[in-house]
N, C-alpha and C positions, 0 to 999 in steps of 0.2 A: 044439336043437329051436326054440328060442323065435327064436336068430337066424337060423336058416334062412328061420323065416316071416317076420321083419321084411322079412328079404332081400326075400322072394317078393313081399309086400306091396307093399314100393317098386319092383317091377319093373312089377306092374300099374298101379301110380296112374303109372309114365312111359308104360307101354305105352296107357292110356286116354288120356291128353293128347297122347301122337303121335296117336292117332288120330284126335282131336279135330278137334287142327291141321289132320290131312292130308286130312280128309275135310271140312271148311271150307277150306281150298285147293282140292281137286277143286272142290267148286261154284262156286267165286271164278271159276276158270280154264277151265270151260265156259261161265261168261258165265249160271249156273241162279241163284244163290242172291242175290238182288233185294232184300232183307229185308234188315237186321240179325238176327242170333240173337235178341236179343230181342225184337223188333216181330212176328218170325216165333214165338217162344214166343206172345206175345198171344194171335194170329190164332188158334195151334191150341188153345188154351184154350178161347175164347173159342167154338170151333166146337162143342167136344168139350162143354159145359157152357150154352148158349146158353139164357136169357139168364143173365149171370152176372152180380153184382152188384161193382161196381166192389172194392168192401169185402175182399170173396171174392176176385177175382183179387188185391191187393195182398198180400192175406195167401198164397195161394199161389203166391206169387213172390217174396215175402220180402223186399217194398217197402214204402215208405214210403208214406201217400196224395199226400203231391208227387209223388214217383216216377215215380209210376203213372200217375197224372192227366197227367203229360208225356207218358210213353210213349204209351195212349193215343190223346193228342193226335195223335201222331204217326199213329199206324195212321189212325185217325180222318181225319186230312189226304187220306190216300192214298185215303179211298172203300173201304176191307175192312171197316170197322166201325161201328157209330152208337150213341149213347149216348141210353138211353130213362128217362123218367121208371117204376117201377114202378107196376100198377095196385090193388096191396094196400098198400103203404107209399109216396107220395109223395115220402118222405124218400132212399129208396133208388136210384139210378142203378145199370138195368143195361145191360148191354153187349151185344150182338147182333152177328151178321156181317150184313153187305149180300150181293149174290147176285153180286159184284166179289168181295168176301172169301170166297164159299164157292167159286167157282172160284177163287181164289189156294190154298184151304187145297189143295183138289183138285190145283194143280201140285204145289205144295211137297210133298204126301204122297208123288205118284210120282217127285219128283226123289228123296226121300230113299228111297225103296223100291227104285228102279237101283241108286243108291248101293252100298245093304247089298247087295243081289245080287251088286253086283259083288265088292265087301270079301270076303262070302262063300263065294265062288267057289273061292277054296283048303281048303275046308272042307267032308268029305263031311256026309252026313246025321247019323250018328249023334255025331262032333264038333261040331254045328248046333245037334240037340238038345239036347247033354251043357249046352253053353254058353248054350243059354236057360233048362234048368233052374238053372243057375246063379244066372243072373241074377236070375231069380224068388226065386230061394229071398235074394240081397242085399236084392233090394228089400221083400218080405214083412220082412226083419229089419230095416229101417232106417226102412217104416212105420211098425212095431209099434213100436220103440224113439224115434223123433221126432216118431213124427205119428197115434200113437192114436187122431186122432177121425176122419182120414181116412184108410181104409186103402187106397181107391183110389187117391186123391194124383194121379188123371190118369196112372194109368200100370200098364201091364200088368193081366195078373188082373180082367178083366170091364169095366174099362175101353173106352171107344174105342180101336181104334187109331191111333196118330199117325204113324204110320212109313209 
C-alpha cells in the first residue's frame, strides 16, 4: 500500500511539472505570455491585495527584501506597478497597480482562463468538479499545515480569482 502511494505520488508531482512546462510553452509559442512567471506572480498579487506592503509580498513569495525590491524594480520599470509611501506608517512602502498594470492583470487572467479551458476540454463536468474538490481540499491541508496565519495565501476558498 505504502508503495503504491509513493508510486502515485511521484506520477503526479511529474504529471504537474509536465504541465507546468507545457502550458508555459503554450503561452511562449502563441507569442501571450510577455512577463516572466515571476513579474507575472507580482502583478497578480499585487492586484489581488492592493495596496500591499512591500514587507508582505516578500514574505508571500518567499523572498528576500533584495529579492523583492529587484523584482519589483522590474515590474515597476514596465509601468504595472508604483511603489507609495503609507499614509499610517511612513516607514512602510506599499505597492499598487497603475491602470497599465490593472489591464495587464486583466490580459494575463483571460490568457490563463483559455488556457485551462482548453487543458480542460478532455474532461467532463463531474471529473472538473471531482478535481477541484481535490485540489481544495491540498491546498486547505497545506495552508493549515505551513501557513496558519494565512489561510487564504491568495488562493482559492474566498480569495480573488487569478485564473
Amino acid at each position: 500500500m505504502v508503495g503504491r502511494r509513493n508510486e502515485l505520488v511521484e506520477e503526479m508531482f511529474t504529471n504537474m511539472s509536465r504541465m507546468k512546462r507545457l502550458m508555459a510553452s503554450c503561452l511562449r509559442s502563441e507569442g501571450k505570455e510577455q512577463l516572466p512567471p515571476s513579474q507575472t506572480e507580482v502583478l497578480l498579487l499585487v492586484d489581488q491585495e492592493q495596496p500591499v506592503p512591500l514587507k508582505q509580498l516578500a514574505e508571500q513569495m518567499r523572498l528576500t527584501p533584495g529579492a523583492i525590491s529587484q523584482l519589483v524594480e522590474g515590474v515597476e520599470r514596465l509601468g504595472f506597478i508604483k511603489r507609495e509611501l503609507s499614509q499610517q506608517d511612513r516607514r512602510v512602502v506599499n505597492i499598487t497597480c497603475t491602470n497599465s498594470g490593472k489591464r495587464k492583470v486583466a490580459a494575463v487572467r483571460h490568457m490563463h482562463r483559455e488556457l485551462m479551458l482548453d487543458i480542460v476540454e478532455a474532461l467532463d463536468n463531474t471529473e472538473l468538479e471531482a478535481m477541484v474538490r481535490m485540489q481544495q481540499k491540498m491546498v486547505a491541508h497545506l495552508q493549515t499545515k505551513y501557513n496558519p496565519k494565512n489561510q487564504e495565501g491568495g488562493t482559492g476558498n474566498g480569495a480573488k480569482n487569478t485564473q
